[in-house]
Biotite code that builds the C-alpha atoms (Angstrom):
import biotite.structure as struc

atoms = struc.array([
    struc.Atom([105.901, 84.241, 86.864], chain_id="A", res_id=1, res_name="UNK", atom_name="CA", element="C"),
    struc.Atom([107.528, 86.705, 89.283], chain_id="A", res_id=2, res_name="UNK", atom_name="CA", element="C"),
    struc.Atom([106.333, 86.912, 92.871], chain_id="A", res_id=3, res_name="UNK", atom_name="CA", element="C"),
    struc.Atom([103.154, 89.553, 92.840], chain_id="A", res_id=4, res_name="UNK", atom_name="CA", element="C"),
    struc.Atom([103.268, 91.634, 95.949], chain_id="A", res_id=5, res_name="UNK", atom_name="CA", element="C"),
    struc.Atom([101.189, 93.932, 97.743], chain_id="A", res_id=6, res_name="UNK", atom_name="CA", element="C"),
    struc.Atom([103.173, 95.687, 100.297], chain_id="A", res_id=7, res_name="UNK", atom_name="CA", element="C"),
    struc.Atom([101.240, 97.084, 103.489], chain_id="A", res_id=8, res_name="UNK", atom_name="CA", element="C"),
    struc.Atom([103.365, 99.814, 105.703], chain_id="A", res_id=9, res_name="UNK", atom_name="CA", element="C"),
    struc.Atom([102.255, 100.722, 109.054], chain_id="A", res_id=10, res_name="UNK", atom_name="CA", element="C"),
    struc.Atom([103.369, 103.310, 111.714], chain_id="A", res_id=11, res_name="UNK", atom_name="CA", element="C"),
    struc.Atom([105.825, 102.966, 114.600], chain_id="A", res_id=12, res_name="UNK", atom_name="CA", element="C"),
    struc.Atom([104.229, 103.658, 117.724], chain_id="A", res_id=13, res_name="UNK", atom_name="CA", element="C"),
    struc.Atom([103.859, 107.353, 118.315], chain_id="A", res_id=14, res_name="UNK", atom_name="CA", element="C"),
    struc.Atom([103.534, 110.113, 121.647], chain_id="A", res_id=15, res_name="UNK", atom_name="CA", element="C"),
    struc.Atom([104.753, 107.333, 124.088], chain_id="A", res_id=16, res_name="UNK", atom_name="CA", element="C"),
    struc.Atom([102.149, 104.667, 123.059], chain_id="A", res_id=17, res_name="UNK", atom_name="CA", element="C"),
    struc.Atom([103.239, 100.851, 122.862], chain_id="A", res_id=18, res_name="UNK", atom_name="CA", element="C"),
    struc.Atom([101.394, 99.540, 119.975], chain_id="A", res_id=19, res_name="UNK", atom_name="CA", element="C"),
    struc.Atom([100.017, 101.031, 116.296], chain_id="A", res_id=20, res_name="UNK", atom_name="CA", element="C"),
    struc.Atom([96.687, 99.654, 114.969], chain_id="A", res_id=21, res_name="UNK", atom_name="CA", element="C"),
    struc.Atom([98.189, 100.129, 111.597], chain_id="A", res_id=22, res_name="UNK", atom_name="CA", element="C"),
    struc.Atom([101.475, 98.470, 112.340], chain_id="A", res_id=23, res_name="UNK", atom_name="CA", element="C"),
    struc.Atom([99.337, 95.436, 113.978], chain_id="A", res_id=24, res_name="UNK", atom_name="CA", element="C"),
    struc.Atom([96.977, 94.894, 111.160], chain_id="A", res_id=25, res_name="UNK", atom_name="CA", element="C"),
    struc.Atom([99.699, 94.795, 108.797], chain_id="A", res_id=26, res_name="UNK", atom_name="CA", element="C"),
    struc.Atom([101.570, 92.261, 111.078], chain_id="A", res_id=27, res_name="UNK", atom_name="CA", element="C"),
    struc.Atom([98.405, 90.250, 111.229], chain_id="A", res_id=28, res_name="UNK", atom_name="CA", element="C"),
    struc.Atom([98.137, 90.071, 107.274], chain_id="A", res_id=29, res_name="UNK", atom_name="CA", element="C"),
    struc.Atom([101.881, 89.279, 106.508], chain_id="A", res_id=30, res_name="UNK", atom_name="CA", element="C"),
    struc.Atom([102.374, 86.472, 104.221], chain_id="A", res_id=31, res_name="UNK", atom_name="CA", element="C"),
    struc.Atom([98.721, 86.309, 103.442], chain_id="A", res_id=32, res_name="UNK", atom_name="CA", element="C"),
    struc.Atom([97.557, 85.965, 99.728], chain_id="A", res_id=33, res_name="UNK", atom_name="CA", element="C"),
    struc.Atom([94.883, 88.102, 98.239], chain_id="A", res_id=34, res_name="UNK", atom_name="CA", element="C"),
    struc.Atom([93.981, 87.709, 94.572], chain_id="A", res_id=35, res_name="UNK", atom_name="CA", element="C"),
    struc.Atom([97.219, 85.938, 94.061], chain_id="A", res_id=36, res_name="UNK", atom_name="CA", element="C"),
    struc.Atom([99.400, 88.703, 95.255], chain_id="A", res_id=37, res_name="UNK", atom_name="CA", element="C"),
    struc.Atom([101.543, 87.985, 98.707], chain_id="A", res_id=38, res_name="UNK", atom_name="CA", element="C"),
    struc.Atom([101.250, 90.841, 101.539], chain_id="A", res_id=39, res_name="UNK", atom_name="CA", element="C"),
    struc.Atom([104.681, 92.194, 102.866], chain_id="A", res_id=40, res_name="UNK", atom_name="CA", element="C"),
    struc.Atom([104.532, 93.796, 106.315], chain_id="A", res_id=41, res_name="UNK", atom_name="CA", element="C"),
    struc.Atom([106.856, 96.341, 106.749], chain_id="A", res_id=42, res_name="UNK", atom_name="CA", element="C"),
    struc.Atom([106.827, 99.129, 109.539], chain_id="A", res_id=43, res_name="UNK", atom_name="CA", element="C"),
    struc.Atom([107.636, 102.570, 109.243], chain_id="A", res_id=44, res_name="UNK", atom_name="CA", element="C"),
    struc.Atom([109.054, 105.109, 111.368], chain_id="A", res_id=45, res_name="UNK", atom_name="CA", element="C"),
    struc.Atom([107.034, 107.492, 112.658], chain_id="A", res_id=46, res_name="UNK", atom_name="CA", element="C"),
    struc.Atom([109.470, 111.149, 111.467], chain_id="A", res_id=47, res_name="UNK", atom_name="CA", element="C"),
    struc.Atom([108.864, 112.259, 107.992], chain_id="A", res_id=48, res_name="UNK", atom_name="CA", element="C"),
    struc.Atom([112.032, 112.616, 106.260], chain_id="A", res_id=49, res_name="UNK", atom_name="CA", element="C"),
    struc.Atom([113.173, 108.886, 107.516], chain_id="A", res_id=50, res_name="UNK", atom_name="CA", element="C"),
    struc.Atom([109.840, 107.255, 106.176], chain_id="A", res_id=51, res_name="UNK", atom_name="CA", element="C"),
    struc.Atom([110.172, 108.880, 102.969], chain_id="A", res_id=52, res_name="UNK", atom_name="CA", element="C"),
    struc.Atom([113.833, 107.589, 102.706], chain_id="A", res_id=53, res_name="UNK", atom_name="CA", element="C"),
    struc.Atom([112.630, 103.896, 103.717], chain_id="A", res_id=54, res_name="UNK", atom_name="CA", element="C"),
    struc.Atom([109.532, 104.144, 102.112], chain_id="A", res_id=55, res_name="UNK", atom_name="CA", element="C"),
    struc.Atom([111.453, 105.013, 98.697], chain_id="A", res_id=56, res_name="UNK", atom_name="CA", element="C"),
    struc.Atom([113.917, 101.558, 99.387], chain_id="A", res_id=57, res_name="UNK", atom_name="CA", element="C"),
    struc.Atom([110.995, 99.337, 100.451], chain_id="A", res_id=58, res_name="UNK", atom_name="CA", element="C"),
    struc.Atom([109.363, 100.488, 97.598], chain_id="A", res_id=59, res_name="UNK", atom_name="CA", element="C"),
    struc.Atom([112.492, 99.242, 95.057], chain_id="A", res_id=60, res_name="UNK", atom_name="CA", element="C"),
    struc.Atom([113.243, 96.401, 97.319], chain_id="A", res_id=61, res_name="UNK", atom_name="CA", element="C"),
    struc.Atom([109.795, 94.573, 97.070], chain_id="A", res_id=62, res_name="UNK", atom_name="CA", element="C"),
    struc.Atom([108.108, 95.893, 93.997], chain_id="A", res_id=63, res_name="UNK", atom_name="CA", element="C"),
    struc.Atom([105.002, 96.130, 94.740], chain_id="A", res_id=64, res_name="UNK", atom_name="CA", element="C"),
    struc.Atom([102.008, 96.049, 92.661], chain_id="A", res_id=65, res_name="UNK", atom_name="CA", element="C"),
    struc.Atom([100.142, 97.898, 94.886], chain_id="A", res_id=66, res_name="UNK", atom_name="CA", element="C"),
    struc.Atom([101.326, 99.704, 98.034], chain_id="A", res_id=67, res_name="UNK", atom_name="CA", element="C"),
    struc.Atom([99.014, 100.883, 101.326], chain_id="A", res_id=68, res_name="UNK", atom_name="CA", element="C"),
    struc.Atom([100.525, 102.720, 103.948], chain_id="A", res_id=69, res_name="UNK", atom_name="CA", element="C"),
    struc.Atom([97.572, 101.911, 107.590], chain_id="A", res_id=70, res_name="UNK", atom_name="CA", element="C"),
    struc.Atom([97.542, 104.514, 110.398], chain_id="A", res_id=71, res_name="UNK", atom_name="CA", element="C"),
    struc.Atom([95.731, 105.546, 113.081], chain_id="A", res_id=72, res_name="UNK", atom_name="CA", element="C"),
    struc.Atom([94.658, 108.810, 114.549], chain_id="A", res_id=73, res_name="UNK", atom_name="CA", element="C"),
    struc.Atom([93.066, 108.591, 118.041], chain_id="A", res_id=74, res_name="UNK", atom_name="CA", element="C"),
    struc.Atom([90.106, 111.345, 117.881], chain_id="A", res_id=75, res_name="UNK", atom_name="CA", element="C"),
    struc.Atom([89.235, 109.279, 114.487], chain_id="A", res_id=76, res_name="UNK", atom_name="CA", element="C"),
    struc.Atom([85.351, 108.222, 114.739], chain_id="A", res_id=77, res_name="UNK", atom_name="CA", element="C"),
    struc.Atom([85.311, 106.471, 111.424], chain_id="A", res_id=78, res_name="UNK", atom_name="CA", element="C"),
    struc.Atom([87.313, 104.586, 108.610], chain_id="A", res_id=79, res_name="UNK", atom_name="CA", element="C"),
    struc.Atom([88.883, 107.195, 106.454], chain_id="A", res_id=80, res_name="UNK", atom_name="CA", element="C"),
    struc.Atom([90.894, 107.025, 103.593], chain_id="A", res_id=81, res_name="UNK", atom_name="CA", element="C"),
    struc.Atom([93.477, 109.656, 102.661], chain_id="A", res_id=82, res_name="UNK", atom_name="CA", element="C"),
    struc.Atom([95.769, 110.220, 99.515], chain_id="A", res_id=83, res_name="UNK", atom_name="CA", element="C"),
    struc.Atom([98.225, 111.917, 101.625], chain_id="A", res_id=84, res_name="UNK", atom_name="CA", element="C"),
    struc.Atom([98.914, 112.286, 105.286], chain_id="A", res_id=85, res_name="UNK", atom_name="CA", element="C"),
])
């Protein structure tokens, strides 16, 4: 049986910050196994037309059963989930 995957994207770092919760967490779940499907970590950049371009390859490269794309957004007091950013 071919490799299941779930591939989880976070965010490079944006406005002159260091680090990306997103981009963390998905680091921290890389290689882990949920339901029989591996997690990839990949990271995407933070510019629009560039993580469309490498979101479309990653996307082909890994075929994913499911894909999440984790972000942050500072003034944020709560978990929210969006269908498009």
């Amino acid at each position: 049986m071919a490799d299941r995957r779930i591939l989880l994207l976070g965010f490079d770092p944006s406005d002159g910050d260091t680090r990306n919760a997103g981009w963390e967490l998905a680091q921290k779940l890389q290689g882990a196994r949920m339901e029989g499907r591996r997690v990839v970590a990949e990271r995407l950049p933070q510019t629009v037309d560039a993580g469309r371009a490498l979101l479309h390859n990653l996307l082909q490269r890994h075929k994913p059963e499911l894909a999440l794309v984790v972000g942050e957004q500072r003034d944020a007091e709560r978990l929210a989930v969006v269908r498009t950013a």
